[in-house]
C-alpha positions, 0 to 999 in steps of 0.5 A: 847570829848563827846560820841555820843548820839543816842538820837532821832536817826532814823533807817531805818529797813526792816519789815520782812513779807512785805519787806517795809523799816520804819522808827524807833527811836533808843529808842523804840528799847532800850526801847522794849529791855530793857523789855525782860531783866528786865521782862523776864530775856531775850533778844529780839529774831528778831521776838519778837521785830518786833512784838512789834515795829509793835504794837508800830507803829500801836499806841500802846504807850511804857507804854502799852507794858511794862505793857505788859512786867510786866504781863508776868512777874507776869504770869512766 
């Protein structure tokens, strides 16, 4: 038997501030998560992530928050 695969998975998550309930792909969280932890050497706090997954819904694409993530880094 094969694992599940959370590819193209949608959650549904409370934004914290407006108490709107959105919609969010399961890989954008993996993927914001895996940038603290490679580049920052952390993990995601709850506000951090909801932070970058808003930025992320106002257009900002994934590659751009992870250069984001790389110049912190360097900055460190």
């Amino acid at each position: 038997m094969q694992p599940h695969s959370l590819r193209g998975a949608v959650a549904i998550v409370p934004h914290q501030r407006s108490g709107d309930w959105n919609r969010v792909n399961f890989e954008e969280i993996i993927n914001i998560k895996r940038y603290y932890r490679r580049y920052i050497d952390k993990s995601a706090d709850s506000k951090g992530l909801e932070f970058w997954l808003t930025v992320h819904e106002q257009g900002m694409d994934l590659e751009t928050i992870e250069d984001c993530f790389i110049a912190t880094a360097a900055a460190l």
